[in-house]
C-alpha positions as MATLAB code, in Angstrom:
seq = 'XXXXXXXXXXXXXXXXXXXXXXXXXXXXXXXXXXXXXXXXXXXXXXXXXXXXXXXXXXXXXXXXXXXXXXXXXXXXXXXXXXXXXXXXXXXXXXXXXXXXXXXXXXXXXXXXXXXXXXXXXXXXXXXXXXXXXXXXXXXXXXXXXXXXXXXXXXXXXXXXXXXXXXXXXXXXXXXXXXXXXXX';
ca = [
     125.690   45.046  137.103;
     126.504   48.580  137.163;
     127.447   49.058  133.946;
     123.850   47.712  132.839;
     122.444   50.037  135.629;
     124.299   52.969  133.912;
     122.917   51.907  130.777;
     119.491   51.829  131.288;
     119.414   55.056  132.730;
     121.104   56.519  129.870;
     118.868   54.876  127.881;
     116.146   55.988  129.783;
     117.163   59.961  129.268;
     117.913   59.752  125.861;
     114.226   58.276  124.951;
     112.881   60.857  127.160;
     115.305   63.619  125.269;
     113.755   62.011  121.919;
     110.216   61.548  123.316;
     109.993   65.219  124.298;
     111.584   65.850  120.637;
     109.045   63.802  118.778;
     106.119   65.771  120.898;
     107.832   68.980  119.797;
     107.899   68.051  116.314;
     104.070   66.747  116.446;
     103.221   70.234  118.328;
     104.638   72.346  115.553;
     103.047   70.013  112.756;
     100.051   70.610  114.350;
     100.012   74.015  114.842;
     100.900   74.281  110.895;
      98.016   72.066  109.920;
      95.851   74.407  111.704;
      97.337   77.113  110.289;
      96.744   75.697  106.841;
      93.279   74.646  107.754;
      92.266   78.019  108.762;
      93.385   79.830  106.332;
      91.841   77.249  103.689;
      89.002   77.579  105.322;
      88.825   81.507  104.954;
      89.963   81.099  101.252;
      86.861   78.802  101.078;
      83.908   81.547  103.392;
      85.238   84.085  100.549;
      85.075   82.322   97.596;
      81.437   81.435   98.928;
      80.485   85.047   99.141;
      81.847   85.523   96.047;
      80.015   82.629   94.393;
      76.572   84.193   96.220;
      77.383   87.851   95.347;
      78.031   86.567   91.656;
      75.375   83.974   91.440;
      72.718   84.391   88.511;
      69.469   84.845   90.796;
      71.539   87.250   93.031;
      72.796   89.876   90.820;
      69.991   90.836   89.026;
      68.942   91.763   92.788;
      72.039   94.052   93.290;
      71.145   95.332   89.626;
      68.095   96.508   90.727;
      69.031   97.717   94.011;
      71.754  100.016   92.587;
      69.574  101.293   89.686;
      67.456  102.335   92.936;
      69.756  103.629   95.551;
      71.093  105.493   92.442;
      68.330  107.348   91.987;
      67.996  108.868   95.766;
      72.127  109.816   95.215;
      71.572  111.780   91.951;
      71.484  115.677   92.477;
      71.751  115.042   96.274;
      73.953  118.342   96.621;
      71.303  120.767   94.128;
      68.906  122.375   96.272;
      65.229  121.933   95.348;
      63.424  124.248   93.209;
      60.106  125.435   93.937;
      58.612  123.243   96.696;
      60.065  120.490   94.484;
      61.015  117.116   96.022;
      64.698  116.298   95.855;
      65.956  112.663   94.573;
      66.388  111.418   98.213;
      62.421  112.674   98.600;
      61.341  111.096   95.435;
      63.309  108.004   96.201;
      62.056  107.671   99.431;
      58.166  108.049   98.100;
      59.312  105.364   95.758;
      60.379  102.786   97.819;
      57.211  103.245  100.358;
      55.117  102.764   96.875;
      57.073   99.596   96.452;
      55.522   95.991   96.815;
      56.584   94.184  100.221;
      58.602   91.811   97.373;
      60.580   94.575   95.707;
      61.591   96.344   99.196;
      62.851   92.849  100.805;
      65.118   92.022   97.765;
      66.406   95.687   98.392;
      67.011   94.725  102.048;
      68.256   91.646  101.236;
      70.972   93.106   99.236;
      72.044   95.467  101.693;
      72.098   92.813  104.469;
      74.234   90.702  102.161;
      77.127   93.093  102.528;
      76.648   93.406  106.108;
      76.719   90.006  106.698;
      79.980   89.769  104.306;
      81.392   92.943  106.137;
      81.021   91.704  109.275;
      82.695   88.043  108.611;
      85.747   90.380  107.268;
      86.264   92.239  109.954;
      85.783   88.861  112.451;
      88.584   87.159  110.157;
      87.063   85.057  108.727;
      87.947   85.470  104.865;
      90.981   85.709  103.265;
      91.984   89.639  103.649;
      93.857   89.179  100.090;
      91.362   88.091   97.822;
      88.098   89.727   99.668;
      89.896   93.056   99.329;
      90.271   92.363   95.570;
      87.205   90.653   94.541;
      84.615   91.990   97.499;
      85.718   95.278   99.096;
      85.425   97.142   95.400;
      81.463   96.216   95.289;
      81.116   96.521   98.700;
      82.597  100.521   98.862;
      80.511  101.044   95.450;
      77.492   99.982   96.952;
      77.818  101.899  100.061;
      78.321  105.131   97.978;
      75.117  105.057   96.721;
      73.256  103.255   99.696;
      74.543  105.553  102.203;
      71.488  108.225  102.102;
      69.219  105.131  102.238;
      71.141  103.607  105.366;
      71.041  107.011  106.938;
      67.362  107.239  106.322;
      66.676  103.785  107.614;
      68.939  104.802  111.078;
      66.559  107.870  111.117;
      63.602  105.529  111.084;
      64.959  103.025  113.202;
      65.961  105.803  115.920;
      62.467  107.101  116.069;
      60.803  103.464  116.227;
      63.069  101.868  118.574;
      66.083  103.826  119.699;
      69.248  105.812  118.673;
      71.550  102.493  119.746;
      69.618  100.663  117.624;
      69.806  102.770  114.815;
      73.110  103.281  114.876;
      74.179   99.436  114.595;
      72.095   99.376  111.649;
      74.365   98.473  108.667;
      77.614   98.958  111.016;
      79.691   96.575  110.072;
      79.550   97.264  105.946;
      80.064  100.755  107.291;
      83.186  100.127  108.911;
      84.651   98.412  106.478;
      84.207  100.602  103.759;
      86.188  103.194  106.242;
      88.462  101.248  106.960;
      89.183  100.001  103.480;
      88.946  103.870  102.473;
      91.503  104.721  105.314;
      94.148  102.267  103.668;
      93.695  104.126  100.274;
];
């Protein structure tokens, strides 16, 4: 009888050895399959932003937001002649002469790289492939939005508040410095 005693309870350590083993195994798979899932499922958020940034009723939008914010960042550094407005004046005259239609679609553009900038820096796309396909628009655009988003943070700090203003646009903002900073 003891040597069936003995038995069992060897038996009885070695499942719990290979128990504990199998559970180990399972942990790790697990933890891979996340890891896989994850970073599929950034691969996936960027391709989406690429697919909207690209898309056919979407780019005409940035088209016609760049043509603008290009027109406030021309001759920003020549001093005006004469009483003369400079581009960021006539630019700014210009977008208050817009239709409610024509300024949202600028907006919208704008907010579509915060947005994008923001679920970046959270993470949530793949680094890789949004610094290839996305950061190159992204720093572009902010080149020649950045004395409209500095105009908007002067509006927004007399409406509502300097901490306000200064989280307007932010995110895209940071990016674009930190992108810059890697060189």
């Amino acid at each position: 009888m003891t040597t069936t005693a003995g038995f069992d309870e060897a038996l009885t350590a070695w499942s719990g050895f290979a128990l504990a083993l199998f559970a180990a195994a399972a942990l790790v798979g697990t933890a891979i399959s996340i890891h896989h899932a994850r970073q599929e499922a950034r691969r996936a958020r960027t391709y989406e932003y690429m697919r909207r940034l690209f898309a056919t009723d979407f780019m005409p939008l940035v088209t016609r937001t760049r043509v603008f914010l290009q027109s406030g960042a021309e001759d920003r550094s020549k001093p005006t002649r004469d009483g003369k407005k400079g581009a960021v004046d006539r630019a700014r005259a210009r977008f208050e002469k817009m239709k409610p239609s024509e300024r949202a679609e600028i907006i919208l553009v704008l907010n579509f790289f915060e947005e994008m900038s923001g679920t970046y820096q959270a993470g949530l796309l793949d680094r890789e492939i949004a610094a290839n396909m996305l950061a190159p628009f992204a720093i572009q655009l902010w080149r020649e939005a950045e004395w409209f988003i500095q105009d908007r943070r002067r509006e927004t700090r007399q409406l509502v508040g300097s901490r306000t203003a200064m989280r307007t646009l932010d995110r895209w903002e940071a990016l674009v410095n930190e992108l810059s900073d890697r060189g």
